[in-house]
C-alpha positions as CSV (number, residue, x, y, z in Angstrom):
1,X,0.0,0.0,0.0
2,X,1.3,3.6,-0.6
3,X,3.2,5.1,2.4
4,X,2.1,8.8,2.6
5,X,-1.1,10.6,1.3
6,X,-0.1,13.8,-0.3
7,X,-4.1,14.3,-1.1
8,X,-5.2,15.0,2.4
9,X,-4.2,18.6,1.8
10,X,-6.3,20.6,-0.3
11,X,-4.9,20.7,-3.9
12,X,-6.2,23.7,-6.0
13,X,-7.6,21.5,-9.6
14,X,-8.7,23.4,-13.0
15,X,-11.8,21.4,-14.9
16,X,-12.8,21.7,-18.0
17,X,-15.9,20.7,-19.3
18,X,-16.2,18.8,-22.5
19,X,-18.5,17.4,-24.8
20,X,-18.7,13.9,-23.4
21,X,-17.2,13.9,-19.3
22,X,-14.9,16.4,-17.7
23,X,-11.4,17.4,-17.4
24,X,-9.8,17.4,-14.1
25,X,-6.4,18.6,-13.7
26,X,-3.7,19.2,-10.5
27,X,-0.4,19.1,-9.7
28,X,-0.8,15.2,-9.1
29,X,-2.7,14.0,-11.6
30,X,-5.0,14.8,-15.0
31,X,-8.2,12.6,-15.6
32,X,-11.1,12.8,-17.4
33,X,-14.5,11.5,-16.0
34,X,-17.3,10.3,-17.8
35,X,-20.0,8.8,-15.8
36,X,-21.9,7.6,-18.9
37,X,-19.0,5.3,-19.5
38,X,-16.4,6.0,-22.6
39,X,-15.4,2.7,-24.5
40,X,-11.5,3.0,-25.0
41,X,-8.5,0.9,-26.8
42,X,-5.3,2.2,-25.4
43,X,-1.8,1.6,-25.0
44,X,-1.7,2.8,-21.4
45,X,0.0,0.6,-18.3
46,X,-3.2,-0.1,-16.5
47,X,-6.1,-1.2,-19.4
48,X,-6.9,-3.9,-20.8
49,X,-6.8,-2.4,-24.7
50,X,-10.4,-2.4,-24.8
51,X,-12.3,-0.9,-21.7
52,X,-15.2,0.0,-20.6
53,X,-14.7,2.6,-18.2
54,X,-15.4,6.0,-16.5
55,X,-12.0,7.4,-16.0
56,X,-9.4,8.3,-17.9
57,X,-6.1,8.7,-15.4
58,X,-2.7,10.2,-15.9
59,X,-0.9,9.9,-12.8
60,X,2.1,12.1,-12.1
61,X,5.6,10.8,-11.5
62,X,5.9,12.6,-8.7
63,X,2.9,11.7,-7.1
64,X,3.4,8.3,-7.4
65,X,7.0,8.5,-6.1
66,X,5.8,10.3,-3.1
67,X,3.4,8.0,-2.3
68,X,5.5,4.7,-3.2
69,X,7.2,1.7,-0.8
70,X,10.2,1.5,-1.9
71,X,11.3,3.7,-5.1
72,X,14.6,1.9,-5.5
73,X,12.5,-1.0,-7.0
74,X,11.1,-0.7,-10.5
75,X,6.9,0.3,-10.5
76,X,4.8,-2.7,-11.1
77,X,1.2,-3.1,-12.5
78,X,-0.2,-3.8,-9.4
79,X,1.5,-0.7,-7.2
80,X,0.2,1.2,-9.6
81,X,-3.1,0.2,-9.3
82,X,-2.8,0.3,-5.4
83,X,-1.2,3.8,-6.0
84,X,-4.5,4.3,-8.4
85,X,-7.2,3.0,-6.1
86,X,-5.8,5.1,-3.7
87,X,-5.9,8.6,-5.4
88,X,-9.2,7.7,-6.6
89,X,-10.7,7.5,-2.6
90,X,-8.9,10.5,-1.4
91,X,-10.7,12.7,-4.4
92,X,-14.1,10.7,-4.6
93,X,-13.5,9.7,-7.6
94,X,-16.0,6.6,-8.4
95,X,-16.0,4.1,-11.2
96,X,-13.7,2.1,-13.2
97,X,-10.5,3.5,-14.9
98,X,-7.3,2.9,-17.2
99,X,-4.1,4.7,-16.2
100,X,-0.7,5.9,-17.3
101,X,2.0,7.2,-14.9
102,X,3.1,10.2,-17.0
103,X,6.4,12.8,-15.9
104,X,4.1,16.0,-16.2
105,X,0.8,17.1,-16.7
106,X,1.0,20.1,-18.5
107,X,-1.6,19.8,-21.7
108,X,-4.0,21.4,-24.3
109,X,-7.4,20.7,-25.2
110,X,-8.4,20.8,-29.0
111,X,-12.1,20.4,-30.0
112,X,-13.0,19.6,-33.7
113,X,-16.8,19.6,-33.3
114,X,-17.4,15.8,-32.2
115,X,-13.2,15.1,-31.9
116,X,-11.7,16.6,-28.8
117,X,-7.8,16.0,-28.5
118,X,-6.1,16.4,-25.2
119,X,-2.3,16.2,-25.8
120,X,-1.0,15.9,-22.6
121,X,3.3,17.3,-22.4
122,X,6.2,16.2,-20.8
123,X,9.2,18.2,-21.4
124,X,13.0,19.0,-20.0
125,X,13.9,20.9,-22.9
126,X,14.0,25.0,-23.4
127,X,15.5,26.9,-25.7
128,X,18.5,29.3,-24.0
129,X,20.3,32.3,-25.1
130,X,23.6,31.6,-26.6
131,X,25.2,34.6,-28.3
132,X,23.4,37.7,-29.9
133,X,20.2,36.0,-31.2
134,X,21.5,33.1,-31.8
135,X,20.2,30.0,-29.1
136,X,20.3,26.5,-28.5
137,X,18.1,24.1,-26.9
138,X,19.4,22.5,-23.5
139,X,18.3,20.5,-20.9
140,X,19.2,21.1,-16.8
141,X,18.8,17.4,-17.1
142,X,21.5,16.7,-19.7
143,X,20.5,15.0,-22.8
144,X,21.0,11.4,-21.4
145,X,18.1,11.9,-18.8
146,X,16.2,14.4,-20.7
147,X,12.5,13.8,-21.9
148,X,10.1,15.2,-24.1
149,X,6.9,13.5,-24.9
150,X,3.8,13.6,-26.1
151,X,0.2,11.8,-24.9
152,X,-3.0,12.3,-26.3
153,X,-6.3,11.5,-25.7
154,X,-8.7,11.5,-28.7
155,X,-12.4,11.7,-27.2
156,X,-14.8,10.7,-29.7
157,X,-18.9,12.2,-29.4
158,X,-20.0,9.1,-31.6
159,X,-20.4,5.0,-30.4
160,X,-17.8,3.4,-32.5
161,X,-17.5,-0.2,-32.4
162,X,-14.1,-1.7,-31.1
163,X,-13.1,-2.5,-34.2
164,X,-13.3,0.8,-35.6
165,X,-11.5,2.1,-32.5
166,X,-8.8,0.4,-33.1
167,X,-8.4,1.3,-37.0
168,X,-8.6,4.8,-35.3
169,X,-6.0,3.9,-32.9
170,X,-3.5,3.1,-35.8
171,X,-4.4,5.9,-37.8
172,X,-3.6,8.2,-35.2
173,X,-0.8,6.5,-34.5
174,X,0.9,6.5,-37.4
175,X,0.0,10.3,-38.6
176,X,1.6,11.4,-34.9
177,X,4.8,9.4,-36.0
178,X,4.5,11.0,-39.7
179,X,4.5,15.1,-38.3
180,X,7.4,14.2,-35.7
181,X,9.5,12.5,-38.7
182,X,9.1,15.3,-40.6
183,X,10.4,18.0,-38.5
184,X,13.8,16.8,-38.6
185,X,14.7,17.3,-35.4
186,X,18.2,16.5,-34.5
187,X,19.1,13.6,-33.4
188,X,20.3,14.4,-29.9
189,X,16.4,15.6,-29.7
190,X,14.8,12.5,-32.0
191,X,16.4,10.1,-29.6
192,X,14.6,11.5,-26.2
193,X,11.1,12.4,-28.6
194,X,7.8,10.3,-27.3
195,X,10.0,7.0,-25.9
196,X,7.3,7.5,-23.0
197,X,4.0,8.8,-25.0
198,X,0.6,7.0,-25.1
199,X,-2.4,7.0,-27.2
200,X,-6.2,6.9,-26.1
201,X,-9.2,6.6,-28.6
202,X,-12.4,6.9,-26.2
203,X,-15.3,6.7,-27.4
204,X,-19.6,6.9,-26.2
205,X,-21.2,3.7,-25.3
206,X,-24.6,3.2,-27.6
207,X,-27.2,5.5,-25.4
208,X,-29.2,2.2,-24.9
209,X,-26.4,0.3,-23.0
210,X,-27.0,3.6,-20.1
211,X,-30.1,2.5,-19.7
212,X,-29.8,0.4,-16.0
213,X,-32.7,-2.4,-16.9
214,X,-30.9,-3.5,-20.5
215,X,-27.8,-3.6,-18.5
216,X,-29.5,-6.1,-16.1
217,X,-31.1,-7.9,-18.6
218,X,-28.6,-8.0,-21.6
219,X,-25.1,-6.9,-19.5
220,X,-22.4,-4.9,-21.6
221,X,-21.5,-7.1,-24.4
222,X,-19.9,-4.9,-26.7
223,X,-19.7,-7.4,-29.1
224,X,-23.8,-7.0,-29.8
225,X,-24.4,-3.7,-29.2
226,X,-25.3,-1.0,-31.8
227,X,-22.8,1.4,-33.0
228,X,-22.6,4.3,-35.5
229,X,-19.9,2.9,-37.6
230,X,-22.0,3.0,-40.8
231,X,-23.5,6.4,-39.8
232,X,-19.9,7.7,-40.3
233,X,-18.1,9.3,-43.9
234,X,-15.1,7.1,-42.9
235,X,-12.5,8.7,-45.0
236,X,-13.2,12.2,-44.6
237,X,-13.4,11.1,-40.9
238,X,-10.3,9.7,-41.0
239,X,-8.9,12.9,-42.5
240,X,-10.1,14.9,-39.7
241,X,-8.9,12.5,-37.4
242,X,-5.2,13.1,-39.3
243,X,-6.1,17.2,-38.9
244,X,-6.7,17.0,-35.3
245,X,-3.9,14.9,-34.6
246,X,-1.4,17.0,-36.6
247,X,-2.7,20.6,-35.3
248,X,-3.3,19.2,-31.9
249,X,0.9,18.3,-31.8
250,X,1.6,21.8,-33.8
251,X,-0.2,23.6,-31.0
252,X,2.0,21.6,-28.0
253,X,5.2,22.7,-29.7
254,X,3.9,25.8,-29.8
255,X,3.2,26.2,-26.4
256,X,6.3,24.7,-25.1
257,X,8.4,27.2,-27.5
258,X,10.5,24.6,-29.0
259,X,12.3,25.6,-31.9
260,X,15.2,24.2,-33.4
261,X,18.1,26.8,-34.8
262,X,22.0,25.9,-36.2
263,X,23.3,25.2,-33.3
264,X,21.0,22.6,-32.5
265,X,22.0,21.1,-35.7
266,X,26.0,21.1,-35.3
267,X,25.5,19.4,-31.4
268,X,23.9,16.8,-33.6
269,X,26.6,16.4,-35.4
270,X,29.1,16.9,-32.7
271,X,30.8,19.8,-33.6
272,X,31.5,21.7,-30.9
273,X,32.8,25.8,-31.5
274,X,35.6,25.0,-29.4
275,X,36.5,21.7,-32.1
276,X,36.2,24.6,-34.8
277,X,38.6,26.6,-33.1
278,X,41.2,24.1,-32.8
279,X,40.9,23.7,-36.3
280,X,41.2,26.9,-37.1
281,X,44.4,27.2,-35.1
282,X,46.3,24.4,-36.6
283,X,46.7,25.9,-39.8
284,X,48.3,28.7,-38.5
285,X,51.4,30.0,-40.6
286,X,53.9,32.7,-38.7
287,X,51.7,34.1,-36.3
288,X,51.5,33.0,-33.0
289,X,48.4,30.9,-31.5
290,X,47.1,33.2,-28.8
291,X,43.7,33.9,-26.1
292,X,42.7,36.7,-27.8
293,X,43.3,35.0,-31.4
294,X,41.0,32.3,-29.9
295,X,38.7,34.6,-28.7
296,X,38.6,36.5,-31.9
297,X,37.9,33.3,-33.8
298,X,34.9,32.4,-31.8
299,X,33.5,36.1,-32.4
300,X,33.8,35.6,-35.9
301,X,32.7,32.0,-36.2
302,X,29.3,33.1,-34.1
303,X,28.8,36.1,-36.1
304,X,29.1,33.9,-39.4
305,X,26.8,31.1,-38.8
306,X,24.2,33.8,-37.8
307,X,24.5,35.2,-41.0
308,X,21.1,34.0,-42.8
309,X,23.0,32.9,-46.1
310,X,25.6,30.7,-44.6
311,X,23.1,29.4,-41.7
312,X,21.5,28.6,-44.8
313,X,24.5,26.7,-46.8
314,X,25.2,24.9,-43.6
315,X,21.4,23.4,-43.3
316,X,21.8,22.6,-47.0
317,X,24.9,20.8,-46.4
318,X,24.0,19.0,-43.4
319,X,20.6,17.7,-45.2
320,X,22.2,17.1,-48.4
321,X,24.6,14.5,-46.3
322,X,21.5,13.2,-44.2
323,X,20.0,12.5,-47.7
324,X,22.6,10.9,-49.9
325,X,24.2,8.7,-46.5
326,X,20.2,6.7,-46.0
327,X,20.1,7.1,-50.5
328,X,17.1,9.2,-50.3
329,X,18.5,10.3,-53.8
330,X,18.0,7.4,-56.2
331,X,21.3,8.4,-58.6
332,X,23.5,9.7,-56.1
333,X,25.9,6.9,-53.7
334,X,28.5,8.1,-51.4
335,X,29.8,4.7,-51.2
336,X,31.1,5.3,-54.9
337,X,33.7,7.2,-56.4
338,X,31.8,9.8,-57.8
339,X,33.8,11.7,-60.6
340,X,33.2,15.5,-61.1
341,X,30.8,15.3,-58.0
342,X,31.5,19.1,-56.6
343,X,28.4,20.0,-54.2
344,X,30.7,19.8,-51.1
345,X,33.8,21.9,-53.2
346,X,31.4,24.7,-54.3
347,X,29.5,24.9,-50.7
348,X,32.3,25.4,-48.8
349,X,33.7,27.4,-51.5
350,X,30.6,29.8,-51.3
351,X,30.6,29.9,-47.1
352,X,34.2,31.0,-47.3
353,X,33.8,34.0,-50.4
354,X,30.7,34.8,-48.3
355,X,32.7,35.7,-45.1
356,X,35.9,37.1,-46.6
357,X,36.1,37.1,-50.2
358,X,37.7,35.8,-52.4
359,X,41.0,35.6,-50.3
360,X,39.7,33.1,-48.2
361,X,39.7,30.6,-51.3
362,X,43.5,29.7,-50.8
363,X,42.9,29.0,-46.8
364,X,39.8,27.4,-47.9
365,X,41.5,24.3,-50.1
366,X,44.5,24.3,-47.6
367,X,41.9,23.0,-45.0
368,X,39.8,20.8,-47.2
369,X,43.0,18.9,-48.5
370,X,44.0,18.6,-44.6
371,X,41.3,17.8,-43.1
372,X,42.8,18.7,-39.1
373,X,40.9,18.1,-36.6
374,X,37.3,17.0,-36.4
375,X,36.8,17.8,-40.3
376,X,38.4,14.7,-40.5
377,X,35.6,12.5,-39.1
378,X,32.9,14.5,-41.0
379,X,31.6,13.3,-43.9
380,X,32.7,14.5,-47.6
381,X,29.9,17.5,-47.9
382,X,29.9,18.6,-44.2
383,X,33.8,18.5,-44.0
384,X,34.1,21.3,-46.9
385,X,31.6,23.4,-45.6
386,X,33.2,23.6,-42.2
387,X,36.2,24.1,-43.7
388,X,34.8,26.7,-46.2
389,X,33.2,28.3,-42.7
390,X,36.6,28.4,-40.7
391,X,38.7,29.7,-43.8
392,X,36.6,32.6,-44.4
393,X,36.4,33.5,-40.1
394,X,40.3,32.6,-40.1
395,X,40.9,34.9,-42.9
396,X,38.7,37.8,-41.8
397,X,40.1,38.3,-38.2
398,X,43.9,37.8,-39.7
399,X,43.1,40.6,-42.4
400,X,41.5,43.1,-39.6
């Protein structure tokens, strides 16, 4: 049983009302009630995949740590559901439920006329200051223990049949995995994105199975009941289950602020400014490596990549890699020797004539045939346009 109660205190909740139950949210936990029962298939930790029930409960890490034996030892089903059971008599919560232990509970509600979305948040990440304007994302966890996921909850004011619930399920499932694919997002990010999400499709029971003297005479046997299925469009619903899903994660990103900007893209790649600087010292030719040459080179590197045209070249260039290394180009193979094959040449070439001319040519080949430092471990495309980047900052600071 749990150890403490944290709920004996009064905890201040925000409810929302909605089209079929009611949103309840505090700092310990966010669940939806629906007295007239919602018929779900989920992926969550407590449910059977297809329920019948009256809650919908996302428990809070932290609440359930508080409130646990022994946190050393890893959750189980059944603590949970102690943990669950629990919760549900201290707030007079009645009826049967599914639940999900869930890091946060931040979350935004999305209604589509009969499709409500509840995408409920749990991030670590926020986007710092850096230099000037330029940022980066970060975590105060580190990247290893960071987090950032995404549940939803798709309420549905029709009575689908299980079977269609689930073709929902997948659907939704699948479009959610489409949006996040197609952001890009670095890898450093992509690896902590939605490794701890969950799906619900809920959905009315038929208005007949409410009524108390069919269920004593009939029981709920969701096989035989009747459902609206073939009341339905299903592909335009189908598409507006896609819309919903897609604005509904739009709208989350929105309101956690993430944005992704350059330098997000080179910690993805590892390349570190401090790397570039060492690379841009080794080439040095009478003069003396120095602090304040350092410090110079940094200046100049930061003020560069800001620029919009070479932020620009360096996206390019780290896509066009991403693209030809997994052969998302059909005629083009790294693997081969590709003869008079000059994207990376002419990229770096540009960055470097952007930044100081055409002067910065000659340092710019004298770096690409070298390859010092971590230009050596980069890729063909991304090596020259690093190397076009530090010959142009190299030769503007020497010149000034």
């Amino acid at each position: 049983m749990a150890k403490k109660n944290k709920n004996k205190k009064e905890i201040a909740s925000i409810k929302n009302k909605l089209v079929n139950g009611e949103l309840i949210r505090n700092e310990d936990a966010l669940y939806i009630n629906n007295p007239d029962y919602f018929l779900t298939f989920s992926d969550l930790e407590i449910s059977d995949g297809i329920d019948i029930i009256e809650n919908i409960m996302i428990l809070s890490n932290n609440y359930i740590n508080f409130n646990r034996q022994n946190e050393d030892d890893d959750l189980t089903d059944v603590e949970l559901m102690e943990i669950t059971e629990e919760y549900k008599e201290n707030n007079a919560i009645e009826g049967g439920y599914i639940c999900q232990r869930f890091d946060k509970e931040e979350h935004i509600i999305n209604s589509y006329d009969d499709i409500t979305v509840i995408t409920v948040i749990s991030n670590d990440l926020e986007v710092q200051d850096f230099y000037n304007d330029l940022k980066v994302v970060n975590s105060w966890k580190g990247f290893e223990n960071a987090k950032l996921n995404f549940g939803q909850i798709i309420l549905l004011n029709h009575a689908f049949s299980p079977k269609l619930l689930i073709q929902l399920y997948k659907i939704a499932t699948k479009q959610k995995a489409r949006f996040f694919e197609s952001l890009h997002f670095p890898i450093h990010i992509n690896n902590i994105l939605n490794n701890e999400d969950f799906l619900v499709i809920a959905s009315n029971l038929p208005e007949e199975t409410l009524d108390q003297d069919y269920i004593m005479e009939i029981g709920l046997d969701i096989t035989n009941m009747e459902y609206e299925d073939d009341e339905v469009d299903l592909k335009e619903f189908t598409q507006r289950i896609e819309d919903a899903v897609v604005i509904s994660c739009e709208d989350a990103l929105e309101k956690i602020n993430l944005s992704i900007g350059i330098l997000d893209y080179l910690v993805s790649e590892g390349i570190l400014i401090k790397d570039v600087i060492e690379v841009g010292m080794s080439l040095l030719e009478g003069i003396e490596e120095s602090d304040e040459l350092k410090e110079k080179l940094e200046k100049q590197l930061l003020k560069s990549v800001k620029d919009k045209n070479i932020n620009a070249l360096l996206i390019g260039a780290i896509r066009m890699e991403e693209d030809f290394n997994k052969g998302r180009v059909r005629e083009i193979n790294l693997n081969e020797k590709l003869v008079h094959f000059y994207p990376d040449q002419l990229i770096g070439a540009t960055i470097a004539n952007q930044i100081a001319g055409t002067k910065a040519l000659l340092n710019f080949r004298r770096y690409s045939q070298s390859k010092p430092g971590i230009l050596y471990g980069l890729g063909p495309i991304l090596s020259n346009a690093f190397a076009g980047l530090i010959a142009g900052c190299m030769t503007k600071i020497l010149d000034e």
